[in-house]
C-alpha positions as CSV (number, residue, x, y, z in Angstrom):
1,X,23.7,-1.6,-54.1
2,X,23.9,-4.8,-51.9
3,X,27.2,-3.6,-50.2
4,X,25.5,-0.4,-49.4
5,X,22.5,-2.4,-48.1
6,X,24.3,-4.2,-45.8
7,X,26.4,-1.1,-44.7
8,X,23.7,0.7,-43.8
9,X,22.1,-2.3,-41.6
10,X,25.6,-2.4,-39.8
11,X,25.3,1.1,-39.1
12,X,21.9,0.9,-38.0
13,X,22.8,-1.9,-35.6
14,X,25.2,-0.2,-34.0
15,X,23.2,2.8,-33.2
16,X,20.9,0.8,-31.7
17,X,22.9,-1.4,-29.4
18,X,24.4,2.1,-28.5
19,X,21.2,2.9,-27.4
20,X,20.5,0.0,-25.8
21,X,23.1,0.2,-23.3
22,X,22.3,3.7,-23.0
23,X,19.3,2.5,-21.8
24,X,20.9,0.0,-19.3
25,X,23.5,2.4,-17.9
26,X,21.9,2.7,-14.5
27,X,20.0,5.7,-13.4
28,X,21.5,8.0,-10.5
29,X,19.1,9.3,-7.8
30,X,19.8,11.6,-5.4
31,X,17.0,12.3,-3.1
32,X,16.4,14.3,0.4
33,X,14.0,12.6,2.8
34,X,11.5,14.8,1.2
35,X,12.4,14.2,-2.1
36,X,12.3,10.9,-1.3
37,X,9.0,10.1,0.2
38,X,7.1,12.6,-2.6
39,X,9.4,10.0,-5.0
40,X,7.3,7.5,-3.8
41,X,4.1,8.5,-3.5
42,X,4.7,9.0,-7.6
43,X,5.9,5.5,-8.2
44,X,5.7,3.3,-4.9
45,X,3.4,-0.2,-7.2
46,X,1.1,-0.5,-3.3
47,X,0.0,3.0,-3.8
48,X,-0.7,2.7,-7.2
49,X,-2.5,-0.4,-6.5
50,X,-5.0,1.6,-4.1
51,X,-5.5,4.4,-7.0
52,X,-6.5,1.0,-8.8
53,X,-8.5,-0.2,-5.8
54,X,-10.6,3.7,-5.9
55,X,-11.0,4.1,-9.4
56,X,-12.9,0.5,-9.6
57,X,-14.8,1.8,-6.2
58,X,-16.1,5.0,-8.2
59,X,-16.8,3.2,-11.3
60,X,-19.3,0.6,-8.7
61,X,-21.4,3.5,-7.5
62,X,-22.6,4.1,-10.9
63,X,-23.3,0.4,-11.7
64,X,-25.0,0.1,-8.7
65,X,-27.4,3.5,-9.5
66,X,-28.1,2.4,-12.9
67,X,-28.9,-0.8,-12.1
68,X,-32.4,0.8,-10.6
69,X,-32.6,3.5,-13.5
70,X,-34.6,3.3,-16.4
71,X,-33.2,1.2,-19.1
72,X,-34.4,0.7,-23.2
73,X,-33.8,-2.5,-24.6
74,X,-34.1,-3.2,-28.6
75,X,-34.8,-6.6,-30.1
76,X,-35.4,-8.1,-33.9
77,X,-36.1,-11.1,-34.8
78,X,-36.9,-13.3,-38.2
79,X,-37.6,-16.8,-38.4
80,X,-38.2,-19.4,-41.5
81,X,-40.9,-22.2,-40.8
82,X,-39.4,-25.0,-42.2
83,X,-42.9,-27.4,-41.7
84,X,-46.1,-24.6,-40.6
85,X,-47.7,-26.0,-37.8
86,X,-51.4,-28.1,-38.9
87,X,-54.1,-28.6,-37.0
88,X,-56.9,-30.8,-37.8
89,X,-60.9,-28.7,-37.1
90,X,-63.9,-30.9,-37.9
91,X,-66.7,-29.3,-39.6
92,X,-70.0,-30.9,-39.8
93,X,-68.3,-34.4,-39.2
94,X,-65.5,-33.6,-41.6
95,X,-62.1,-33.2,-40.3
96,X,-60.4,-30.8,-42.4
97,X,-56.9,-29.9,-41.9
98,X,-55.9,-26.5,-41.4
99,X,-52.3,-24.6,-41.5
100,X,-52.0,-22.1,-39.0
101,X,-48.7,-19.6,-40.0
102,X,-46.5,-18.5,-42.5
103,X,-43.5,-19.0,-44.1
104,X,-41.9,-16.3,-42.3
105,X,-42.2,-14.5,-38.7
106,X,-40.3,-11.4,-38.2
107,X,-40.5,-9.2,-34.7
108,X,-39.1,-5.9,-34.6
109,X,-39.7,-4.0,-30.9
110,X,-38.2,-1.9,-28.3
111,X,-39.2,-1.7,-24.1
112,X,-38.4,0.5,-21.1
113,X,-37.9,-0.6,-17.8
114,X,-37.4,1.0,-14.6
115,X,-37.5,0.1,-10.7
116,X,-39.9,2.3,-9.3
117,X,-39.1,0.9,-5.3
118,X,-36.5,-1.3,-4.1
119,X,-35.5,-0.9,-1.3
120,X,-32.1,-3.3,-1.5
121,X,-31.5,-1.4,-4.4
122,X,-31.6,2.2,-2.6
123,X,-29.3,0.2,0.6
124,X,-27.0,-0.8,-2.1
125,X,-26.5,2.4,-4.2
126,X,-25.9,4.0,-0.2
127,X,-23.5,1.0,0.4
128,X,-21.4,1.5,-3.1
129,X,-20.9,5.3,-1.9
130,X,-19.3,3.8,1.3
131,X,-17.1,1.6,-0.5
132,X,-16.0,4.2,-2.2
133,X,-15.0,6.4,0.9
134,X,-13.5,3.1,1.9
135,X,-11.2,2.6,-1.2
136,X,-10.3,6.5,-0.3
137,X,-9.1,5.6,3.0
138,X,-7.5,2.5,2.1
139,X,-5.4,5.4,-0.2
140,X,-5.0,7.0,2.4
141,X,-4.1,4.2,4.8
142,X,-1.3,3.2,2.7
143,X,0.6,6.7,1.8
144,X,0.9,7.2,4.7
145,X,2.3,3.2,5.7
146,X,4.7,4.1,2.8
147,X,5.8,7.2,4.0
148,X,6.5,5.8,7.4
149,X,8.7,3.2,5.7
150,X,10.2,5.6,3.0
151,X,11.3,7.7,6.0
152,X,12.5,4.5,8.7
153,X,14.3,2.9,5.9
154,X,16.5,6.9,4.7
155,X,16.8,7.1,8.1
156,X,18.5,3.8,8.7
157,X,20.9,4.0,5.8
158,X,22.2,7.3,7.1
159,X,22.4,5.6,10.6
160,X,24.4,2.7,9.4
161,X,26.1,4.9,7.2
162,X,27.3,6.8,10.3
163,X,28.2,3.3,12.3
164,X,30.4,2.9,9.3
165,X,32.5,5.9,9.9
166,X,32.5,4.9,13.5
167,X,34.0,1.4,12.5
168,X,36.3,2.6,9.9
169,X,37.6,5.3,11.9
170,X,38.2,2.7,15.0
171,X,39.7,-0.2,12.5
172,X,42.5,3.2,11.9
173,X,43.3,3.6,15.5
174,X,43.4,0.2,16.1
175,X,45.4,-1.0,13.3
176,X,47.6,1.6,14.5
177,X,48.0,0.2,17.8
178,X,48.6,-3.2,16.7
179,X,51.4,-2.3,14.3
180,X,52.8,-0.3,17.6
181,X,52.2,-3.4,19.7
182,X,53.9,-5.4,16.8
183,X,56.9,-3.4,16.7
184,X,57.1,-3.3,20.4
185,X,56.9,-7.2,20.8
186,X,59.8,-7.6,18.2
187,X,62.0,-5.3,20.5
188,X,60.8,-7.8,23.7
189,X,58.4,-4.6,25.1
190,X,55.4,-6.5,24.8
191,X,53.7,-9.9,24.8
192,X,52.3,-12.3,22.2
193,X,49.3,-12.1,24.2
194,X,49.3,-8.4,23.9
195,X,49.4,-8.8,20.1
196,X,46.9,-11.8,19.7
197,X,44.3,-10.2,21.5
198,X,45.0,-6.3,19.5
199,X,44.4,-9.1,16.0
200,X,41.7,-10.5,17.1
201,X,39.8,-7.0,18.2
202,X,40.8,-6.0,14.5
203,X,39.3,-9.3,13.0
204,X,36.1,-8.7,15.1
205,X,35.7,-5.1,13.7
206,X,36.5,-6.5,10.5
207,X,33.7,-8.7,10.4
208,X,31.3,-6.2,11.9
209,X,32.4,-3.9,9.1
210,X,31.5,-6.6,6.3
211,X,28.3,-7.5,8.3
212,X,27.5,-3.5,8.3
213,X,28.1,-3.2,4.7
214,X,25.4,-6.1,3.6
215,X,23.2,-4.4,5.8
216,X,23.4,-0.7,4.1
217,X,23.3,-3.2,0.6
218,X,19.5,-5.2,1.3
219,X,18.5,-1.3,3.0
220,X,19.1,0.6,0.1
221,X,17.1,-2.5,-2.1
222,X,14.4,-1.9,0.3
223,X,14.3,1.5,-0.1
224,X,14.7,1.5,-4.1
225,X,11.3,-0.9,-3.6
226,X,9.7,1.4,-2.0
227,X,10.3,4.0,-4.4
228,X,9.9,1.7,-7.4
229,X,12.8,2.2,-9.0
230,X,14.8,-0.5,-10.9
231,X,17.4,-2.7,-8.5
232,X,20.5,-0.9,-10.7
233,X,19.4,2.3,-9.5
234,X,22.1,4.1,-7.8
235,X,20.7,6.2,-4.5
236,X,22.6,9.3,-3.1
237,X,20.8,10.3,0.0
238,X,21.6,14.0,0.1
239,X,20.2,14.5,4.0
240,X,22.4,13.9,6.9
241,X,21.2,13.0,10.7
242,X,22.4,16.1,12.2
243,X,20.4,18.1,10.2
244,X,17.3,16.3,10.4
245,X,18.0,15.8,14.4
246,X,18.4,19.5,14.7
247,X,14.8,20.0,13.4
248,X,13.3,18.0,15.7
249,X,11.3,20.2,18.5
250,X,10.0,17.4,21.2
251,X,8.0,20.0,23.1
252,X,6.3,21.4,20.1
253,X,5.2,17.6,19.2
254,X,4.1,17.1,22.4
255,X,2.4,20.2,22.9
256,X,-0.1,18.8,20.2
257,X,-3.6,17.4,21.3
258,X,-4.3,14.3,19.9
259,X,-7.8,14.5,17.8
260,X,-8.5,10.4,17.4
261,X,-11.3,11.6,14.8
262,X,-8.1,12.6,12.3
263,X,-6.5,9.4,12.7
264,X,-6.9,7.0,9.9
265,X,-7.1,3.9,11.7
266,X,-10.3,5.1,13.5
267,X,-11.9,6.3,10.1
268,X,-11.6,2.9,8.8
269,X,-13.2,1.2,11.8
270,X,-16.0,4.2,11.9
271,X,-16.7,3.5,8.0
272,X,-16.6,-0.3,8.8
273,X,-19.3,0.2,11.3
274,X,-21.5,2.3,8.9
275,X,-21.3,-0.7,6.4
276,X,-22.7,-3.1,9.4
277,X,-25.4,-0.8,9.7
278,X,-26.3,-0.4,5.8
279,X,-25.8,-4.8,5.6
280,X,-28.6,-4.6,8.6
281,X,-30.6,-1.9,6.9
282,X,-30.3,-4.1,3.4
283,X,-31.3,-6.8,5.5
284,X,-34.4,-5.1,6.5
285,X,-35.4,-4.1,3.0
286,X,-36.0,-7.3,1.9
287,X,-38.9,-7.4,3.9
288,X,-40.3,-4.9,1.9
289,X,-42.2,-4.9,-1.7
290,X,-40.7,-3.6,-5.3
291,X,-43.0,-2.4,-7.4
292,X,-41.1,-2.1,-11.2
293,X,-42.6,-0.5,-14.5
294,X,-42.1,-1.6,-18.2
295,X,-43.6,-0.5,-21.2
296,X,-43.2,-2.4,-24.3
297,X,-43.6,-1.8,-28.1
298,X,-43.4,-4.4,-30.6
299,X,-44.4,-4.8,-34.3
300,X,-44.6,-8.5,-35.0
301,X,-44.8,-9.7,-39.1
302,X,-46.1,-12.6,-41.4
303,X,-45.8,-13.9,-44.4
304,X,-45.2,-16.5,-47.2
305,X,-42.7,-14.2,-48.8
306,X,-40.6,-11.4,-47.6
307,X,-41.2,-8.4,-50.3
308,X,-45.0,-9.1,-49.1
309,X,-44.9,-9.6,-45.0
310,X,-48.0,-7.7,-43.0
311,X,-47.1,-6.2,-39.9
312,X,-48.9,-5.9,-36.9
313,X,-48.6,-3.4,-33.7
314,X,-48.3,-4.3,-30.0
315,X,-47.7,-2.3,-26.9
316,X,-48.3,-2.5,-23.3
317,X,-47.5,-0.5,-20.2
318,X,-47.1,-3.4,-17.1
319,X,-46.3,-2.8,-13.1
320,X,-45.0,-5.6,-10.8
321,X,-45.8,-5.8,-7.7
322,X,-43.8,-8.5,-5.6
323,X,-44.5,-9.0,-2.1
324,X,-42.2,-11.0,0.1
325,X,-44.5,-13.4,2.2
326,X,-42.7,-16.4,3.7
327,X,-39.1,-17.6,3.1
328,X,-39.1,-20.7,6.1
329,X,-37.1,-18.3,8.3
330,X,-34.2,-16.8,6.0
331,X,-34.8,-13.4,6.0
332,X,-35.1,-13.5,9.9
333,X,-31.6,-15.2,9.9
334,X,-30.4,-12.7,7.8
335,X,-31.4,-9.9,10.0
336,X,-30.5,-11.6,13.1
337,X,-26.5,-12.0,11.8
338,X,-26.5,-8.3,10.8
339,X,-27.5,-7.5,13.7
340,X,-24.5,-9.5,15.4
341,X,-22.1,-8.4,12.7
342,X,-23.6,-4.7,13.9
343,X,-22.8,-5.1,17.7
344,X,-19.3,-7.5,16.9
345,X,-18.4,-3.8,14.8
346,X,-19.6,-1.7,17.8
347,X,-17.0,-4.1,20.1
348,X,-14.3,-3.2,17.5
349,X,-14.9,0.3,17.3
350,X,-14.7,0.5,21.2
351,X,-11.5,-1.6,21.5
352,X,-9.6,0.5,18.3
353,X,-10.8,3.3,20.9
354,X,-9.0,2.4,23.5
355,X,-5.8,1.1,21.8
356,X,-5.4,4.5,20.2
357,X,-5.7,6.4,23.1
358,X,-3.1,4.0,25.0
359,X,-1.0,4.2,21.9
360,X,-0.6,7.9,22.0
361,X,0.5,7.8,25.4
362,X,2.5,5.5,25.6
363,X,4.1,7.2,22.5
364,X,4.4,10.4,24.1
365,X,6.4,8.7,27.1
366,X,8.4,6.9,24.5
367,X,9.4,10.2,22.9
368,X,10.3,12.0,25.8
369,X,12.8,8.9,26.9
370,X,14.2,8.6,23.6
371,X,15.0,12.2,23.5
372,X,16.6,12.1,27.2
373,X,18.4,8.7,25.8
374,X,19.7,10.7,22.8
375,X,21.0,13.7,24.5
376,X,22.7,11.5,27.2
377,X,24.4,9.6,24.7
378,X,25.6,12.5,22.6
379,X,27.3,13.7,26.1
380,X,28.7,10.0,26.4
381,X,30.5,10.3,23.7
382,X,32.1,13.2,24.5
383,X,33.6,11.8,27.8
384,X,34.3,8.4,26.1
385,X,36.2,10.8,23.4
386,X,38.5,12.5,25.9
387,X,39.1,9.1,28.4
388,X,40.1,7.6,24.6
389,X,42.2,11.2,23.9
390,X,43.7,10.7,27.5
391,X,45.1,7.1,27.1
392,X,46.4,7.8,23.5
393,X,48.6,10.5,25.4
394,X,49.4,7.9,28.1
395,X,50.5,5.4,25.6
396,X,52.5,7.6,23.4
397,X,54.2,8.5,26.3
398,X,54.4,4.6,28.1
399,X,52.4,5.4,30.6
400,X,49.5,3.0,29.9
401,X,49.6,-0.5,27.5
402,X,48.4,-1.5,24.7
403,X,45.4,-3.0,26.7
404,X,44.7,-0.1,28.7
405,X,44.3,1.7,25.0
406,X,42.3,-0.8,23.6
407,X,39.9,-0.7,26.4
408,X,39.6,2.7,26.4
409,X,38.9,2.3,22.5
410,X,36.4,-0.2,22.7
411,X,34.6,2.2,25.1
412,X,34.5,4.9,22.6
413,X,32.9,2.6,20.1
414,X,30.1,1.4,22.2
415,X,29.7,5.1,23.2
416,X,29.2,5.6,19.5
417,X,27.1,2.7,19.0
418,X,25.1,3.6,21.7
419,X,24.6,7.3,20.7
420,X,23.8,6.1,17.0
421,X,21.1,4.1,18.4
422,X,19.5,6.5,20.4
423,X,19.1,8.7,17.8
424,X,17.4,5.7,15.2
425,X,15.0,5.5,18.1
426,X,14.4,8.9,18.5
427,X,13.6,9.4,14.9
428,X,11.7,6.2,14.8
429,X,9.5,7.2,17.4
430,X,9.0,10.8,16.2
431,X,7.8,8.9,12.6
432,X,4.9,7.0,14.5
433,X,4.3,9.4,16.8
434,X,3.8,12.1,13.5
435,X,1.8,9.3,11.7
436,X,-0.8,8.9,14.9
437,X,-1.4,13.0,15.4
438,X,-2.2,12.0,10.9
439,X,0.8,14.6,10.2
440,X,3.3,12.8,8.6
């Protein structure tokens, strides 16, 4: 019986560290730029952080309704009189000691309450429905920051993915011409210099290619961040740049009108300015009298024993009635800072104006040069190709050195570089130009 005990705890074990590194065997995503950004807006820990941030906001209009509603408090109590309370009454010129109680009080009662006017109370149930259109555009506020990012961040993986190719396919030709150049020193057709310079062109790219590949590394961590996904999470970004660059229509964006009412930025500053003018209003209100209502019900008890107490009824209906009168100048204060806090928000509002307007201008410039940058570029590279195609056939032929080809090489690349980096600006700017017009 003991051997089969312990046999069937080994076999358990093992099953479960079998499933344990099932568990750690790490998960394989493979995402579009789509897929990717609705990814997270599921699981990105800011966004669920202002679902948090609402959810409390929603919960504080109710508090701050019911605090003003009518509310029924119960009470009981029962006490023992360890020494009754004597007095001493003089009758006739004889003092005679008197105890006034029992052994035991008991109070058993229940009241309602309500505010029948408050006016800081009717400001602040108006000012808890603004926080909670506040807490709804701080949501909104930060989907879409995180779909700007989610999008930048695909988009520069795929961009540095394609410098790669670049780098790798340049480190070929040139390794290729300094084995050439190698073999043509050892036959006395070439210099040492010729082959120093070819190694340390192959070094540099080397190192840029090392350099690229940390780069494409903290990216992808940035991007598995932003999806909230473990750090062993494997990414496969199934989108490629000439895909998403052929879906991009720079007259069509354009030919939008910008409507700075949609644009999130200006709904916080609007909502900001409406709390101003409810923290003046509350101001205001406190100038003004609360009247609140109660009406109470109580039964209170007495007696030397508790099988034989005698209960007695009480009940009262009650108004209060306060009046503010003087306050050595603090209410004043109050209202004169709201007011300054009103015309400060005003200021802001103006200002945010202004900046948005400028910003989608100057974004609407920006698009059209990066999209005459990118398609001057992308013909770059085909001239840069054929001067590179040209000298190859020089070479092979000894017509033009190993520098001549090297040149010509580098040329290419920076073509490429260039081209690559006009089209990260281009997509770039169409992200914040899409996230202004509030279609991203």
């Amino acid at each position: 019986m003991k051997r089969r005990l312990i046999a069937i705890v080994l076999i358990f074990t093992a099953v479960a560290g079998i499933g344990l590194r099932a568990q750690e065997v790490p998960q394989t995503l493979a995402l579009s730029v789509v897929q990717a950004v609705e990814y997270a807006l599921d699981n990105n820990r800011s966004i669920a952080a202002a679902r948090y941030d609402l959810l409390a906001s929603e919960k504080g209009e109710w508090e701050a309704l019911a605090a003003g509603l009518p509310s029924i408090d119960a009470s009981a109590s029962l006490s023992y009189n360890l020494a009754i309370m004597t007095r001493i009454i003089d009758f006739g010129g004889t003092p005679t000691p008197f105890k006034f109680g029992t052994n035991y009080d008991a109070s058993v009662g229940a009241s309602l309450s309500t505010v029948v006017f408050n006016a800081p109370w009717l400001v602040g149930v108006q000012t808890a429905k603004l926080a909670s259109t506040i807490a709804k555009q701080g949501l909104t506020q930060t989907t879409l920051d995180t779909k700007e990012s989610v999008k930048n961040v695909y988009f520069l993986i795929l961009t540095l993915k394609e410098t790669m190719k670049v780098i790798e396919g340049n480190l070929e030709n040139l390794n290729a011409i300094l084995a050439s150049t190698k073999a043509m020193y050892s036959v006395g057709m070439a210099e040492a210099t010729d082959v120093d310079q070819m190694q340390s062109t192959v070094t540099m790219l080397e190192n840029s290619r090392s350099s690229m590949l940390r780069s494409l590394e903290v990216n992808h961590n940035l991007l598995r961040f932003l999806l909230g996904v473990p750090a062993a999470t494997e990414l496969i970004l199934t989108d490629n740049l000439d895909e998403i660059t052929s879906k991009i229509d720079v007259d069509a964006l354009l030919a939008d009108d910008f409507r700075i009412e949609d644009n999130i930025n200006f709904q916080l500053i609007e909502s900001q300015l409406a709390l101003s003018e409810l923290a003046l209003k509350s101001a205001k209100a406190s100038t003004l009298p609360s009247l609140a209502g109660t009406i109470y019900y109580n039964r209170t008890g007495m007696g030397d024993e508790l099988k034989h107490m005698q209960y007695f009824p009480y009940s009262a209906v009650a108004l209060q009635l306060q009046i503010p009168i003087f306050s050595s100048g603090l209410r004043s204060a109050k209202i004169n800072k709201a007011k300054i806090n009103l015309e400060k928000s005003m200021n802001t509002k103006s200002m945010v104006s202004e900046q948005l307007l400028m910003q989608e201008r100057q974004l609407r410039y920006s698009l059209i040069n990066a999209n005459e940058q990118f398609k001057s570029q992308k013909a770059n590279i085909e001239i840069a190709g054929r001067v590179l195609e040209s000298f190859r056939n020089k070479y092979d032929q000894g017509m033009a050195s190993s520098l001549d080809l090297t040149q010509a090489n580098n040329n290419y690349l920076t073509a490429q570089n260039n081209y690559i980096s006009a089209l990260m600006t281009l997509l770039q700017t169409k992200v914040e130009f899409d996230k202004l017009m509030n279609k991203l």
